[in-house]
C-alpha positions, 0 to 999 in steps of 0.5 A: 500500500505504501508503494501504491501510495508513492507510486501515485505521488510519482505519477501526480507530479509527473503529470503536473509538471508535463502539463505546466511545461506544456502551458509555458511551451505554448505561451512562448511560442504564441509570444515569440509569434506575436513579437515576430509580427510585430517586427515584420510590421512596415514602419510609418513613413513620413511625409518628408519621404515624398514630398521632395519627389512630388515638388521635383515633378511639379516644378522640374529642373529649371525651377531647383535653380531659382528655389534654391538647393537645401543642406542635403541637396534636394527641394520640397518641404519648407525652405530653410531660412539660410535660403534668403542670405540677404534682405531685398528691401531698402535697410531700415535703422532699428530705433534706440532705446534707453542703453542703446539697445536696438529695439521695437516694443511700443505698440505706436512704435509698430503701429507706425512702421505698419502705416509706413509700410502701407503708405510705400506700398500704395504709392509703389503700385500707383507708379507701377501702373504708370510704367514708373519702374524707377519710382515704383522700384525705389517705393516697393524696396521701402516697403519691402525693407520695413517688412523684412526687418520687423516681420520677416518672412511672417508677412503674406504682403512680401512675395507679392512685392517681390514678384512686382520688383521681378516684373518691374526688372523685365521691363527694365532688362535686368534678367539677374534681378529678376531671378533673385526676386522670384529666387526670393518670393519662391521660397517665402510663399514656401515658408507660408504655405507650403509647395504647391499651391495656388499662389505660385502661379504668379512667379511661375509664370512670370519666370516663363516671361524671364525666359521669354525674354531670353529666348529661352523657349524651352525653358519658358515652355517648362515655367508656363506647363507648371503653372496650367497644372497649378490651375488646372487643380483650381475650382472656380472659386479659387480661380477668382481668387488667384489668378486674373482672366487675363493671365489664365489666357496668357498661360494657356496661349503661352503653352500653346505658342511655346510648344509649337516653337519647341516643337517645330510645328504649327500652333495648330497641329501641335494643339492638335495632336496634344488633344489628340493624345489626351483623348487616347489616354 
């Protein structure tokens, strides 16, 4: 009896232990399953991944020139503020205060740099529209200089100045100015809304009329396709907001003009075939 009872002892551990060694086998081997799919799960992927080929496709090689490269060599994303290396506008002198610090705090002190602002910019679009280009040019840089140092990049009002002055160096022929303008209204309308958007569309195309007039069709072509894809992407809405008729035309004859040009052939049977192509796809 007394072995029976050892014997039963001996058989009831026994199975215990193959029982418990068995439930530890298995919740092993589920934890190293699940941490095996967890590993082999695909990490996130950031925006920045893609956003560099997306800028590159929308605005192609002509235009990396004028935005300007980054530290790692490619476009697309927010530019770096380093891109701008010098402000545009006319120097402003910093007011001084008590121990000859350099400083702008008073709200009347802001409120009056705003209506300086203002007041330049008024006047430089009122001799911009006379073909005044010196004038307007001199008027636009004061505005310009007043927004650069107080408001930075912060400003929505200074690419539209900088475009003007890109405009304002066409009609005077000064081909190297207009780039640094358009250079420097790209990368502002960067930092304010990011690439690709509607407001583009102005340096975009006045980069084809610099081009243009360097008798550059290719690369005009280039500027003027990049800006139809822009306002191709518009609602009706924003049409109105962004851009003006008469600008809309210009770009669509342009596209039509310049890839005749490129192209070698008419006008029409370049449009032509280019409907043509549209309607197989």
């Amino acid at each position: 009896m007394k072995f029976n009872k050892t014997a039963l002892l001996f058989l009831v551990s026994t199975s215990l232990a193959a029982t418990t060694f068995s439930i530890c086998e298995s919740a092993f081997a589920q934890g190293i399953s699940e941490y095996g799919s967890l590993m082999a799960m695909p990490k996130p992927m950031g925006s920045a991944h893609t956003m560099g080929g997306s800028m590159n496709k929308l605005y192609g090689a002509p235009t990396k020139a004028l935005q300007g490269l980054g530290s790692s060599g490619q476009t697309g994303g927010r530019p770096s503020p380093s891109a701008r290396s010098t402000n545009l506008g006319t120097p402003v002198t910093l007011p001084k205060h008590a121990g000859g610090a350099s400083t702008t705090n008073s709200k009347t002190e802001v409120l009056k740099l705003s209506a300086q602002a203002k007041q330049y910019l008024q006047q430089a679009q009122t001799l911009f529209k006379a073909e005044k280009w010196d004038e307007a040019e001199t008027a636009y840089k004061k505005s310009l200089g007043i927004r650069e140092t107080y408001w930075k990049d912060r400003d929505p009002a200074i690419p539209d100045i900088l475009n003007a002055l890109a405009e304002i160096s066409i009609a005077k022929e000064n081909p190297e100015a207009c780039r640094k303008y358009l250079n420097a209204s790209l990368v502002v309308l960067g930092k304010l809304y990011g690439p690709g958007t509607a407001h583009h569309i102005k340096p975009l195309a006045l980069q084809g009329s610099l081009y243009e007039a360097q008798n550059d069709p290719g690369r005009a072509l280039d500027s003027y396709q990049q800006c139809k894809l822009l306002v191709d992407r518009l609602t009706a809405e924003e049409k109105n907001k962004f851009i003006t008729p008469e600008l809309a035309d210009k770009i669509n004859q342009k596209c039509v003009e310049l890839l005749a040009k490129v192209t070698g052939k008419p006008a029409e049977a370049s449009q032509t075939e280019k409907t043509s192509e549209n309607l197989s796809k």
